[in-house]
NUKETOR-310986 format. One record per residue (C-alpha): residue number from 0; residue in three letters; x, y, z. Coordinates in pm, whole numbers, always signed. Layout:
BEGIN
    i   aa      xx      yy      zz
  NUM  ALA       X       Y       Z
...
! end
This chain:
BEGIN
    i   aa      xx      yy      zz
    0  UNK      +0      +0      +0
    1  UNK    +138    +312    -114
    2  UNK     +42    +609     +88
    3  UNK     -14   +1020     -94
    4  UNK      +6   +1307     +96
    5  UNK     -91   +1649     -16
    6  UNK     +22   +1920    +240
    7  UNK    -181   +2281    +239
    8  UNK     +57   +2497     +41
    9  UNK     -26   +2765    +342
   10  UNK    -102   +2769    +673
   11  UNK    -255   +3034    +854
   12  UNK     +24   +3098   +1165
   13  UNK    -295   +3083   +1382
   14  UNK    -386   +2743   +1256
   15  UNK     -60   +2594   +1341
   16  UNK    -106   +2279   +1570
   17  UNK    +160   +2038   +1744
   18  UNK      +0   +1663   +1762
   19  UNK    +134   +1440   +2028
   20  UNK     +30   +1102   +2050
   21  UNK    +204    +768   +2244
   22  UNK    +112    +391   +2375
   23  UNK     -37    +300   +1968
   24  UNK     +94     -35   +2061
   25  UNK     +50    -118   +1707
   26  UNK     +56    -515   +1627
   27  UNK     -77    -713   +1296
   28  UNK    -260    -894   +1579
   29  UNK    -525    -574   +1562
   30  UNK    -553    -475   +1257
   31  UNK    -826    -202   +1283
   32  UNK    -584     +33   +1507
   33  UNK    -306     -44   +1206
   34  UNK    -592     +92    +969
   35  UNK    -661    +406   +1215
   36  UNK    -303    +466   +1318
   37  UNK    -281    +476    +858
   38  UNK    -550    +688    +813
   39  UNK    -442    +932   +1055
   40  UNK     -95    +982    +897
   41  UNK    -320   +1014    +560
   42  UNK    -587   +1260    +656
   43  UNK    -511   +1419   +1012
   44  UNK    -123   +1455   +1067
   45  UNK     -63   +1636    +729
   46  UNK    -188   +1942    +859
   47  UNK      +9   +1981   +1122
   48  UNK    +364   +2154   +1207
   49  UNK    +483   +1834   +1421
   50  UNK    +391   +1527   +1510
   51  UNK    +544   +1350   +1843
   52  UNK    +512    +993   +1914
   53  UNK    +601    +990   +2258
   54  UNK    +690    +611   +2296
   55  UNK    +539    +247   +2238
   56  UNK    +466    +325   +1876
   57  UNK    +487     -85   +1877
   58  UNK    +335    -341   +2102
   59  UNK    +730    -456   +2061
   60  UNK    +985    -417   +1817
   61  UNK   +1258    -652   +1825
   62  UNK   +1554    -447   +1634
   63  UNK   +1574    -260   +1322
   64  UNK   +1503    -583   +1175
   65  UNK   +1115    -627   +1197
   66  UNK   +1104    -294    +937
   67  UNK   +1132    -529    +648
   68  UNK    +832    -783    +813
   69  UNK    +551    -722    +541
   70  UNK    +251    -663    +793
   71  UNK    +468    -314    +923
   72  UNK    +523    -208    +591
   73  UNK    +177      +7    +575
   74  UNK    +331    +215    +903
   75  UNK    +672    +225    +750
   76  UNK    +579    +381    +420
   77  UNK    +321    +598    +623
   78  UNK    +565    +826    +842
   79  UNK    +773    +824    +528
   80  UNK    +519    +986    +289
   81  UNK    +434   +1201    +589
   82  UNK    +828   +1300    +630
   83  UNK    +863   +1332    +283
   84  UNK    +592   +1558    +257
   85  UNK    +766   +1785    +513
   86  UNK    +610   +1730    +837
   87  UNK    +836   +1658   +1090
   88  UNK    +818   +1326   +1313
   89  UNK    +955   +1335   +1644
   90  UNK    +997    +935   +1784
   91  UNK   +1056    +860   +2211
   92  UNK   +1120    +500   +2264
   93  UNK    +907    +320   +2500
   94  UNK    +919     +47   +2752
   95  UNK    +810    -177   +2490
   96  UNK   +1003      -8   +2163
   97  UNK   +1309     +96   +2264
   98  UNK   +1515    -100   +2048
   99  UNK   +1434    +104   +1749
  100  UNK   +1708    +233   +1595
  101  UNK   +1845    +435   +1344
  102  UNK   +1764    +226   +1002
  103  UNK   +1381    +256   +1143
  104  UNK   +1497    +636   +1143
  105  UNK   +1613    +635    +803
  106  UNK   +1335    +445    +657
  107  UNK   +1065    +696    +808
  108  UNK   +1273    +992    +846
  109  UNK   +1152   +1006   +1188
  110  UNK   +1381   +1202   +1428
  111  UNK   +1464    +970   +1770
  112  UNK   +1434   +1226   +2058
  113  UNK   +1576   +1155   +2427
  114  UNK   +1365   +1101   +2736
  115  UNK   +1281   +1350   +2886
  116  UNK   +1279   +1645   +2615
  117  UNK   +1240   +1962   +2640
  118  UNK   +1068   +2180   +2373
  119  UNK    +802   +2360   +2303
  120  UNK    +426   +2391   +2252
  121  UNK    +154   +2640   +2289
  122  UNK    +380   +2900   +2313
  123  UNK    +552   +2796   +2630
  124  UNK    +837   +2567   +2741
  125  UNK    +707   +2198   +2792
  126  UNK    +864   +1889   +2892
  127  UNK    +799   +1551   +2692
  128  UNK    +860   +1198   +2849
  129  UNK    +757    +856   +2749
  130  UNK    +617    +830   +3136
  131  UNK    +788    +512   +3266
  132  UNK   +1045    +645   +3448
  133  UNK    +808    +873   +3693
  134  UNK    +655    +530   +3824
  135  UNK    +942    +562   +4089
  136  UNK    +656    +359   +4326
  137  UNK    +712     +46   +4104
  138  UNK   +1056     -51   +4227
  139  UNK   +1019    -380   +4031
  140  UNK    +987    -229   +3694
  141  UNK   +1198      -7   +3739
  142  UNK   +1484    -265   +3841
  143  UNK   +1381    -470   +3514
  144  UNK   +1417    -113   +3315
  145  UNK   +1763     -39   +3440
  146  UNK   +1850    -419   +3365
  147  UNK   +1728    -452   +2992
  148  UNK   +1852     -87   +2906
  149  UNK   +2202    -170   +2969
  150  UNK   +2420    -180   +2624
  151  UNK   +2534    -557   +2691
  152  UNK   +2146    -676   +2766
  153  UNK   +2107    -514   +2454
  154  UNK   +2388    -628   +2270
  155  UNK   +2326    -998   +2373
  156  UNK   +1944    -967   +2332
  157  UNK   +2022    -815   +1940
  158  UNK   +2283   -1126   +1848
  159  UNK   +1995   -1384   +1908
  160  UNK   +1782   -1490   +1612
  161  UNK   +1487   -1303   +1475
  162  UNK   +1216   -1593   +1583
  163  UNK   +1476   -1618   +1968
  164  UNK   +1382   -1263   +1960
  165  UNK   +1044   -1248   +1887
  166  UNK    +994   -1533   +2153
  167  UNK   +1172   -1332   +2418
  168  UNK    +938    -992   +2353
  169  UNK    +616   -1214   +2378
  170  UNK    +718   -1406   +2747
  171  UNK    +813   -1064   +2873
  172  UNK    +495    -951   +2724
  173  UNK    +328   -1229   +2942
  174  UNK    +509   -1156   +3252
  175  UNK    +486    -788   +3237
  176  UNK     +51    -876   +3244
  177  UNK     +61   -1132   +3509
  178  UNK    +295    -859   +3726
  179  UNK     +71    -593   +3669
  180  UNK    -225    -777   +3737
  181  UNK    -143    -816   +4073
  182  UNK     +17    -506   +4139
  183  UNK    -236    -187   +4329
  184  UNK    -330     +94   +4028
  185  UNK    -182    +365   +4235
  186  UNK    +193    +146   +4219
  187  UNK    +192    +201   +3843
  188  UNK     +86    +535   +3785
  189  UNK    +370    +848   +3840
  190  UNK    +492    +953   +4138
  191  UNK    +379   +1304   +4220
  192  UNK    +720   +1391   +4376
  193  UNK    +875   +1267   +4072
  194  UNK    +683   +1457   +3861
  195  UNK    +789   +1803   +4061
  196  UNK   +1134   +1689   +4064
  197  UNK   +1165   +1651   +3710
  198  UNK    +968   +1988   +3592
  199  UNK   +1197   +2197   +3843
  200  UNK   +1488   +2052   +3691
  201  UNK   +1396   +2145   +3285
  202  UNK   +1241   +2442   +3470
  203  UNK    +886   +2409   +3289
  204  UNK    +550   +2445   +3363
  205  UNK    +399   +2183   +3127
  206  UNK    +486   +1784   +3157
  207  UNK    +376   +1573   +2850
  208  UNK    +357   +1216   +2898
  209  UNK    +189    +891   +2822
  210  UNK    +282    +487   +2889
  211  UNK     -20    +501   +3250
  212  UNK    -302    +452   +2983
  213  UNK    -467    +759   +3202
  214  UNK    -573   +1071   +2952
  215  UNK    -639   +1335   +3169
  216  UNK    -472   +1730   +3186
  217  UNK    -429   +1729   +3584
  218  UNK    -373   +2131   +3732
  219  UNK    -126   +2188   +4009
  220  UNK    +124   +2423   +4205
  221  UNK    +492   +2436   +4159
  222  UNK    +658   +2670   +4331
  223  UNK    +397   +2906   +4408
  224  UNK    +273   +2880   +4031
  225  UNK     +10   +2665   +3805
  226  UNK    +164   +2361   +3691
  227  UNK     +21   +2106   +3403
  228  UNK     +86   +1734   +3366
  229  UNK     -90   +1643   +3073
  230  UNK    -143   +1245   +2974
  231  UNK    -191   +1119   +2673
  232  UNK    -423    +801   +2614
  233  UNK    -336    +490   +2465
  234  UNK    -451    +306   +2086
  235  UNK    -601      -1   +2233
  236  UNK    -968     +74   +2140
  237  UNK    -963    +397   +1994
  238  UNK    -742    +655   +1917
  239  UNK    -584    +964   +2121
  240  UNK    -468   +1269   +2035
  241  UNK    -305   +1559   +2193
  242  UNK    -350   +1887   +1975
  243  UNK    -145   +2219   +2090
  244  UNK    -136   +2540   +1942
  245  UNK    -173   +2877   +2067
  246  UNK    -491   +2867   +2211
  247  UNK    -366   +2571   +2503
  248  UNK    -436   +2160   +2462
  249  UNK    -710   +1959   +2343
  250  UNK    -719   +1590   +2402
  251  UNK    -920   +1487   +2125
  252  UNK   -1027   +1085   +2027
  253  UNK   -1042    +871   +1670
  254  UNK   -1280    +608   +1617
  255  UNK   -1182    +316   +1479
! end
């Protein structure tokens, strides 16, 4: 499937609008959120001036590899026509993606983007994260985050075979349900004092994030001042959008 994308040859500076999105988990497994995630990059992201993917674009991506698997090709070619048609991409890894590298960077011209990053949107200084590293609460996770983010767990994990791989992701995918199944909601959602602690560092006022599966735009004071943490929500039934422009933030949803 080959994807055309006709960009507005101007837009109106007041019409200009950031789109942030994250947690697409995208899998041939559902096939409908493939066909949304598609459509979006065809009809919705063209008119904007960015669009951030702010982690777990993939339910799991096993290396740079799985770009030539024929069921991703539909996403693959979609960033690219939307990259090629000058919209900028902006990629965070996830907990679950963040083994993609730079051929998947090449092949979409997406941009990869540390965690946290600072930028910004709406006119003001804002903070993007994925969102994993805030559940502080979650001491097991985040012991299993340090240990599979170190360069020789990664180095080992990428010198197995494709189908060693692929069996790995989907046992950790098992494990990682059966943990959180048991574990209290409040455990895996982002520690408030984390939160603080991060926005006075990047000195902002605004914290983007997604990976708790919690859309909501939550108010509060930092140092004697209004403070946003603003969450994005996740691809499993529908789709979730963030839009930002001058006016402020819209959380906005796509059927399937």
């Amino acid at each position: 499937m080959v994807i055309r994308i006709a960009v507005p040859s101007e837009r109106p500076a007041d019409a200009v609008t950031d789109l942030l999105i994250s947690d697409l988990h995208l899998s041939p497994t559902r096939p409908a959120i493939v066909h949304l995630f598609c459509s979006f990059l065809e009809h919705r992201a063209p008119t904007a001036s960015a669009l951030y993917i702010l982690g777990d674009l993939f339910e799991y991506w096993i290396g740079d590899e799985a770009i030539s698997d024929p069921s991703l090709r539909p996403i693959i070619q979609g960033l690219q026509a939307l990259t090629d048609a000058g919209v900028p991409v902006f990629l965070m890894h996830g907990n679950r993606d963040f083994l993609i590298g730079p051929h998947f960077a090449a092949s979409t011209g997406a941009q990869l983007l540390p965690d946290p990053f600072p930028t910004e949107l709406a006119g003001a200084p804002a903070l993007l994260t994925h969102g994993d590293i805030l559940c502080t609460d979650d001491v097991e996770y985040q012991r299993f985050r340090a240990q599979i983010r170190q360069p020789a767990w990664i180095s080992a994990f990428l010198e197995k075979t494709v189908p060693e791989r692929i069996a790995m992701a989907q046992q950790y995918r098992e494990l990682s349900k059966n943990a959180t199944s048991a574990k209290p909601a409040d455990i895996m959602d982002v520690n408030q004092d984390a939160v603080r602690q991060m926005m006075q560092e990047y000195s902002v006022r605004c914290l983007i994030h997604g990976h708790t599966h919690r859309p909501a735009h939550h108010r509060f004071v930092l140092d004697g001042a209004e403070a946003s943490r603003i969450v994005l929500g996740d691809w499993y039934e529908q789709g979730s959008v963030l839009e930002c422009d001058r006016t402020g933030f819209r959380l906005t949803r796509l059927a399937p």
